[in-house]
DOVOTI-535855 format. One line per field, with one value per atom (N, C-alpha, C): y, x, z; residue number from 1. Coordinates in pm, whole numbers. Example, Ala and Ser with C-alpha at 12.3 -4.5 7.8 and 13.67 -1.06 7.14 Angstrom:
y = -569 -450 -330 -225 -106 3
x = 1319 1230 1320 1285 1367 1290
z = 780 780 780 708 714 787
resi = 1 1 1 2 2 2
This chain:
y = 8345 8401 8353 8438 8398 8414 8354 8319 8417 8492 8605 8608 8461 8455 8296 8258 8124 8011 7932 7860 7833 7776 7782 7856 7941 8072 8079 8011 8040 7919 8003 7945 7932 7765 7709 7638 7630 7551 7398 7352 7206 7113 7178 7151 7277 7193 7298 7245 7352 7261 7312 7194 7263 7187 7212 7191 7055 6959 6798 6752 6833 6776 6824 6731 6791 6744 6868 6811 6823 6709 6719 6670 6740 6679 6553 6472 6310 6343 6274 6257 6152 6094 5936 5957 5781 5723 5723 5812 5773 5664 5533 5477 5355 5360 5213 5277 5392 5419 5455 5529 5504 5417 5275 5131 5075 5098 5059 5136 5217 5277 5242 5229 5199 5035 4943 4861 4809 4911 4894 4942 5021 5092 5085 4957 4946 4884 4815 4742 4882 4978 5076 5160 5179 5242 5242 5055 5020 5040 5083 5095 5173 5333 5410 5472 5428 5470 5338 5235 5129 5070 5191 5185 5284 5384 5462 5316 5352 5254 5231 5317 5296 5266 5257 5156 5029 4999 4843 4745 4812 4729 4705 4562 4556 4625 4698 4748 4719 4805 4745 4837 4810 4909 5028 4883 4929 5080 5047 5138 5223 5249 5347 5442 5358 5455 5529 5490 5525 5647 5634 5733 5830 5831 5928 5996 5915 6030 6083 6027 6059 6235 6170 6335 6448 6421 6529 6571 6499 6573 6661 6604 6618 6786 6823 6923 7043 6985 7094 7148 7058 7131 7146 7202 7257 7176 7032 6992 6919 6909 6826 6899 6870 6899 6826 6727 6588 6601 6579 6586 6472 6416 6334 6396 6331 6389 6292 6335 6305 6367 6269 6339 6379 6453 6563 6434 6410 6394 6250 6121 5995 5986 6087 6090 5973 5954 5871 5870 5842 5867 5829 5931 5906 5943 5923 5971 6095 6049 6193 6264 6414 6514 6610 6638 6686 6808 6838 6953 6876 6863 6775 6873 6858 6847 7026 7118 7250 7284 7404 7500 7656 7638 7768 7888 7871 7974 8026 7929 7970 8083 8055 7929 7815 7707 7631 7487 7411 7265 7211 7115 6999 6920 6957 6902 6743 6635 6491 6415 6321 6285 6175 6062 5955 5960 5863 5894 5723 5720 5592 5510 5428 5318 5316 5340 5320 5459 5540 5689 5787 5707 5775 5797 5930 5966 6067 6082 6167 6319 6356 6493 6553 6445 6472 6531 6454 6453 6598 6651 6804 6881 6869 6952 6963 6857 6864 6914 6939 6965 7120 7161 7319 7373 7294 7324 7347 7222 7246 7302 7394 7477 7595 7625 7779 7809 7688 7718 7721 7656 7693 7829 7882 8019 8143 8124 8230 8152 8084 8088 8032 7932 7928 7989 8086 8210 8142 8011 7956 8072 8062 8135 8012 7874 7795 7685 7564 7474 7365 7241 7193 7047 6990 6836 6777 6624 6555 6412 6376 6271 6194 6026 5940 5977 5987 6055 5922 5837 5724 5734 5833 5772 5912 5894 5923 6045 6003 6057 6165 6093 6233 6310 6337 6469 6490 6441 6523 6646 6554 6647 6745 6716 6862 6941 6934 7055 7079 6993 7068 7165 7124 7229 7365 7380 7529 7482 7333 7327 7342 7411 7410 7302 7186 7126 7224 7150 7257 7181 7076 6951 6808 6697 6588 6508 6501 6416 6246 6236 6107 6049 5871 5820 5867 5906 6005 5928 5771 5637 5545 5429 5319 5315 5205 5179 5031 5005 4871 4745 4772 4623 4672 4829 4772 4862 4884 4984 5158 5188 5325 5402 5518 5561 5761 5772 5979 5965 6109 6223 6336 6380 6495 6592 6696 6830 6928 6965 7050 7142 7274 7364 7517 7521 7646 7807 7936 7967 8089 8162 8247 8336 8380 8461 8383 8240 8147 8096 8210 8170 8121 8136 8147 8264
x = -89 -148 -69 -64 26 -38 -28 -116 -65 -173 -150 -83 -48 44 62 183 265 157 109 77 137 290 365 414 345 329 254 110 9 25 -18 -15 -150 -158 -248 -279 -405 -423 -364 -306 -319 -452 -501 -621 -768 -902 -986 -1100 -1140 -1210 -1356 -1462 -1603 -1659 -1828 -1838 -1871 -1852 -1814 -1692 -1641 -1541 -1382 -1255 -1147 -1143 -1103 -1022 -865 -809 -661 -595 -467 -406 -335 -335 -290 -101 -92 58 99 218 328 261 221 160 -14 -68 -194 -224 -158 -210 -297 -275 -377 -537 -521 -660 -770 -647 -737 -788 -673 -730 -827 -813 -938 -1078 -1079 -1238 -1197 -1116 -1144 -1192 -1125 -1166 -1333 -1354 -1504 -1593 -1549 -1660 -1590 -1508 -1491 -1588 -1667 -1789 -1902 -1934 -2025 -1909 -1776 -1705 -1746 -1720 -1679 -1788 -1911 -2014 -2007 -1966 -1966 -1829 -1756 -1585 -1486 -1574 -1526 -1391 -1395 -1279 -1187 -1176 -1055 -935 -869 -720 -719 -695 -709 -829 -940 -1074 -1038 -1007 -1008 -950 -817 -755 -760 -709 -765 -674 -714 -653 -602 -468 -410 -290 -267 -219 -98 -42 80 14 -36 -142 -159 -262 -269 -180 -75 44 103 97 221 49 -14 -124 -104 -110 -98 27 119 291 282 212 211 113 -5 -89 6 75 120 243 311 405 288 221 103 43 48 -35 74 216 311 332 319 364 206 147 20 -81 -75 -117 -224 -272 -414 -364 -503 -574 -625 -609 -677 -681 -769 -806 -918 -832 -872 -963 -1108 -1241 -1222 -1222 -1182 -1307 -1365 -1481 -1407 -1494 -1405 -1409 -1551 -1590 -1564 -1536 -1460 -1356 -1270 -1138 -1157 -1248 -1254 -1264 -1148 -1174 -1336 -1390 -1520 -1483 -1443 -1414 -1258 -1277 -1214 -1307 -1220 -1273 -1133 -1172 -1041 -1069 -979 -974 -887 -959 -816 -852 -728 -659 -726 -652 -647 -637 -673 -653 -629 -478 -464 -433 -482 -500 -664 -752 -897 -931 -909 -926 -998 -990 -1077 -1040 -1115 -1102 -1199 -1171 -1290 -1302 -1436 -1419 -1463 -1400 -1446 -1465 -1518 -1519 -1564 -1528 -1637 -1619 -1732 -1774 -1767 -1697 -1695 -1827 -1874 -2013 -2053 -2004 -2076 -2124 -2098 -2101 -2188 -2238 -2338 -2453 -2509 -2639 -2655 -2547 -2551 -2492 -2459 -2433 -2311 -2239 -2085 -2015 -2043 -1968 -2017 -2139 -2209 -2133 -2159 -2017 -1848 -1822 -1692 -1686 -1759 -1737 -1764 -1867 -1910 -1793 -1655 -1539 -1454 -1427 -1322 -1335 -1458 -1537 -1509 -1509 -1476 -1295 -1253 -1093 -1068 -1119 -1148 -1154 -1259 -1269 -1191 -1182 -1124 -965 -921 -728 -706 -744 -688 -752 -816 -902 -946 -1010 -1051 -1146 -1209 -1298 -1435 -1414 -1507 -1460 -1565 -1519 -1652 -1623 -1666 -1694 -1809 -1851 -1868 -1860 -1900 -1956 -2070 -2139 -2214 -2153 -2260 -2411 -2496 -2632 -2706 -2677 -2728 -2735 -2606 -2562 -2600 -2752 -2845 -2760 -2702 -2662 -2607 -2444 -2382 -2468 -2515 -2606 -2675 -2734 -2791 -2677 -2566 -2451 -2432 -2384 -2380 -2479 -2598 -2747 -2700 -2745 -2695 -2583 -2497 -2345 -2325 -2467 -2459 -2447 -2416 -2386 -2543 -2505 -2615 -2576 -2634 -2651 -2605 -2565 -2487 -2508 -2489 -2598 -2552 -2579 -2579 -2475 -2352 -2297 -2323 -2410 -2416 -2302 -2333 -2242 -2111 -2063 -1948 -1838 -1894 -1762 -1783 -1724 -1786 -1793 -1923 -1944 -1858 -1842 -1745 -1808 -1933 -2005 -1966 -1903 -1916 -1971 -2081 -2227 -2165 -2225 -2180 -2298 -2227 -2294 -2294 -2411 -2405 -2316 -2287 -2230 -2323 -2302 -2368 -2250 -2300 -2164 -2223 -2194 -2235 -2118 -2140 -2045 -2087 -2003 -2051 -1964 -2034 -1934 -1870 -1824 -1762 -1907 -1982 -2083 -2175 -2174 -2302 -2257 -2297 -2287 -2145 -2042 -1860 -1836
z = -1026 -906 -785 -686 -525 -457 -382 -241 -140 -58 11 135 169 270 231 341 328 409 393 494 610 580 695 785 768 853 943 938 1005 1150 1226 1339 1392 1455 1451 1599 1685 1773 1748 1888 1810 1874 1964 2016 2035 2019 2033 2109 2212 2283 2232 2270 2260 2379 2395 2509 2543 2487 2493 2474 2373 2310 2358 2320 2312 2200 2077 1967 1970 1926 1942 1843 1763 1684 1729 1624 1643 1670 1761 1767 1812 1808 1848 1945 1951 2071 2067 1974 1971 1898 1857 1742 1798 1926 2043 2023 2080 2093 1957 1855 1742 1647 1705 1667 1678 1863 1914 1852 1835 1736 1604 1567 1383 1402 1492 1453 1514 1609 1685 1530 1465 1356 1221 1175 1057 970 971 978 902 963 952 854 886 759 638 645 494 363 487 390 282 331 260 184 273 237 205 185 159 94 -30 -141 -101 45 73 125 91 127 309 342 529 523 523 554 463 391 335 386 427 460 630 641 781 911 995 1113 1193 1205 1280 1388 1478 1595 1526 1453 1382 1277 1180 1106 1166 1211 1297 1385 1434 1488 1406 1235 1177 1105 1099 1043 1146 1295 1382 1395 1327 1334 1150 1054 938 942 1031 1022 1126 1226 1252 1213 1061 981 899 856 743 835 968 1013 1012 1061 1019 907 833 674 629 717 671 519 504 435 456 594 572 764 859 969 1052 1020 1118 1292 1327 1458 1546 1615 1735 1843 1789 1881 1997 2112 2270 2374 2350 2492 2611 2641 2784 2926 2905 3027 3042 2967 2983 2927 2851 2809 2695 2645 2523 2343 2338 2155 2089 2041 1997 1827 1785 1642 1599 1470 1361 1309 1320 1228 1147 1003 970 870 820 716 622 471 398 317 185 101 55 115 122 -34 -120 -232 -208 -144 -99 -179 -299 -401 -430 -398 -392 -292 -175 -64 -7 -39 -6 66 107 174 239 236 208 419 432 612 539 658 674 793 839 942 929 1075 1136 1291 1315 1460 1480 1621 1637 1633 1608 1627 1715 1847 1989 2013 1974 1999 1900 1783 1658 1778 1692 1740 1834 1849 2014 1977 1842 1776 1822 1851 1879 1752 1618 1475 1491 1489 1444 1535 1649 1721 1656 1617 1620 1459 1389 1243 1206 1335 1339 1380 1501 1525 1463 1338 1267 1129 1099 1023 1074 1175 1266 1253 1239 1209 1086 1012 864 816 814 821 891 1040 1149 1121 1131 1120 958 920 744 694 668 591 519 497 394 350 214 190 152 113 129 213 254 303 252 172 130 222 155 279 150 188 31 143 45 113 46 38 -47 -24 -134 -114 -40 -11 69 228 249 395 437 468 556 686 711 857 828 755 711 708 564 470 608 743 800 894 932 1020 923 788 681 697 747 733 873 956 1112 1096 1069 1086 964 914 833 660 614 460 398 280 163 43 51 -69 -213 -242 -419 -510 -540 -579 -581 -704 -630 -763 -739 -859 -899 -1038 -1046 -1074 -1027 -1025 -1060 -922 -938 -810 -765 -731 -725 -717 -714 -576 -511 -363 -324 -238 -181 -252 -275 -378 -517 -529 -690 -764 -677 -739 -790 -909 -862 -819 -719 -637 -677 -590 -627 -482 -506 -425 -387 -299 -244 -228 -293 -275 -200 -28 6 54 81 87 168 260 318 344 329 312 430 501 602 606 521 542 580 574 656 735 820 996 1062 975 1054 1140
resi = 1 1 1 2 2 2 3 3 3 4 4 4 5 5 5 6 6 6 7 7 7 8 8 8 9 9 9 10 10 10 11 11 11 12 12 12 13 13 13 14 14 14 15 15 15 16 16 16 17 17 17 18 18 18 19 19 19 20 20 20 21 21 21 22 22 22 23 23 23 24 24 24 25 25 25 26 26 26 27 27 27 28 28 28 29 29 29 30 30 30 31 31 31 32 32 32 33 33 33 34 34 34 35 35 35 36 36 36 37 37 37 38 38 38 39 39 39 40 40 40 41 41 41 42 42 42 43 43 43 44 44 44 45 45 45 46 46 46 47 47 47 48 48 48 49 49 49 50 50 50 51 51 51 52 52 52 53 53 53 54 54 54 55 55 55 56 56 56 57 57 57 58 58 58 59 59 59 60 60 60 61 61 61 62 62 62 63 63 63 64 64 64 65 65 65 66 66 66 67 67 67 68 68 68 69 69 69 70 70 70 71 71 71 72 72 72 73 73 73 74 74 74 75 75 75 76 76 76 77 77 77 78 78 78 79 79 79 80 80 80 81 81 81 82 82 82 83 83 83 84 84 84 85 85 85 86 86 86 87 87 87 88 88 88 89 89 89 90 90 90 91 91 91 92 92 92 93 93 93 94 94 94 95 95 95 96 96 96 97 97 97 98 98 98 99 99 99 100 100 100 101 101 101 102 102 102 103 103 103 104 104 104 105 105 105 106 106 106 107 107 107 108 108 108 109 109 109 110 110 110 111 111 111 112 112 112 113 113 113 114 114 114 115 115 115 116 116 116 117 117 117 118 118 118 119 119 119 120 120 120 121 121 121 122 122 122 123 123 123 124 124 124 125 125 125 126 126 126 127 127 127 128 128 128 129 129 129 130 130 130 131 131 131 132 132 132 133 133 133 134 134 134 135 135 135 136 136 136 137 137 137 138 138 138 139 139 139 140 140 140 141 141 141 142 142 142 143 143 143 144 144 144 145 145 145 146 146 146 147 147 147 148 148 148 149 149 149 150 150 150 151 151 151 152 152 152 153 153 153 154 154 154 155 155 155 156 156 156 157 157 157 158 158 158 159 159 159 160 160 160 161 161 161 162 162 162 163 163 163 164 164 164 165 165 165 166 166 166 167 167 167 168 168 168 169 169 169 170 170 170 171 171 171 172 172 172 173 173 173 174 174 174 175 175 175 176 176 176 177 177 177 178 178 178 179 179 179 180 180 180 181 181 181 182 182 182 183 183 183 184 184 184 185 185 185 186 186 186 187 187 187 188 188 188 189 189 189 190 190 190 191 191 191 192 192 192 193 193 193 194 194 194 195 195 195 196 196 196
C-alpha cells in the first residue's frame, strides 16, 4: 500500500495561535526556558512518565537545548510535531503539546502533552490539545488521533474527555510505573467526524 501523498510535502504552520495560547515549534535557543519548566514540574512528571528516558534523567539546560534543535529536525522531516505552549499574555512557557510517532499509511498519531506545575488547572493543556488535534485532522489528514493515559492520572483522562476523546478501553498492566508497579493504560481516540 502507498501513501497518498509524501509527508514532506505537506506544509505546515510552525506556530498556532488560540485564544491564550501561542503554540510554537521548538527551535535553537529554546533550551533555557524549557529547562526552566521541566525542572519546576519534574517532580509531578515522574509520576506518571517516570520510565520515559527525558523524564528520568535529571535536567538539564544542555538537554533540553539539544531536545529543542533535535524536535525541529524531527518537525522537518515530518516525524514527530512537538510544540512549545507560550502564554500570550506573560510570554511564558506553560507546557508541551505534540503529535508523535505518525502511521502515515493508516492515518494516524498519537497527541501528548504536559503542563508546567505552576500552571495545572487552568485548561491551558485542553486548549492546546483541541489545537494540535485540529492540525491533526485539517493539515496531516490524519484520519485518527489517539491519547494514551495512565488510568490513575486523574487529570489527563479528564483533558482527553474535554478535548472530544472517547475512551476505547483500558489496557491492563500494559507498563511498569516509576515504583515498579504495573500499571493500566487508558486508550482514548478521536476521530475527524468528532467534532474536527
Amino acid at each position: 500500500m502507498t501513501m497518498p501523498f509524501h509527508p514532506l510535502r505537506l506544509d505546515l504552520p510552525s506556530t498556532i495561535e488560540t485564544e491564550r495560547l501561542l503554540l510554537r515549534t521548538p527551535q535553537a535557543g529554546d533550551g533555557g526556558a524549557v529547562h526552566e519548566a521541566l525542572a519546576e514540574s519534574i517532580v509531578e512528571l515522574r509520576r506518571f512518565m517516570g520510565l520515559l528516558p527525558w523524564v528520568a534523567a535529571e535536567p538539564t539546560v544542555q538537554a533540553s537545548e539539544l531536545f529543542c534543535r533535535q524536535s525541529q529536525a524531527q518537525v522537518l522531516l515530518r516525524k514527530d510535531f512537538p510544540f512549545l505552549l507560550i502564554e500570550r499574555a506573560s510570554r511564558r512557557l506553560v507546557g508541551l503539546a505534540g503529535l508523535h510517532r505518525p502511521e502515515w499509511l493508516v492515518p494516524k498519531i498519537e497527541v501528548g502533552y504536559w503542563c508546567r506545575t505552576g500552571d495545572t488547572g487552568r485548561g491551558l493543556i485542553t486548549e492546546a490539545v483541541r489545537a494540535v488535534t485540529e492540525l491533526a485532522f485539517r493539515q496531516l489528514f490524519m484520519q485518527r488521533v489517539e491519547l494514551v493515559a495512565d488510568e490513575a492520572n486523574v487529570r489527563s483522562r479528564r483533558v482527553a474527555e474535554r478535548s472530544g476523546f472517547l475512551l476505547e478501553g483500558i489496557q491492563r498492566h500494559a507498563q511498569r510505573g516509576p515504583d515498579g508497579s504495573l500499571r493500566n493504560l487508558c486508550l482514548y481516540a478521536r476521530l475527524p467526524e468528532a467534532g474536527a
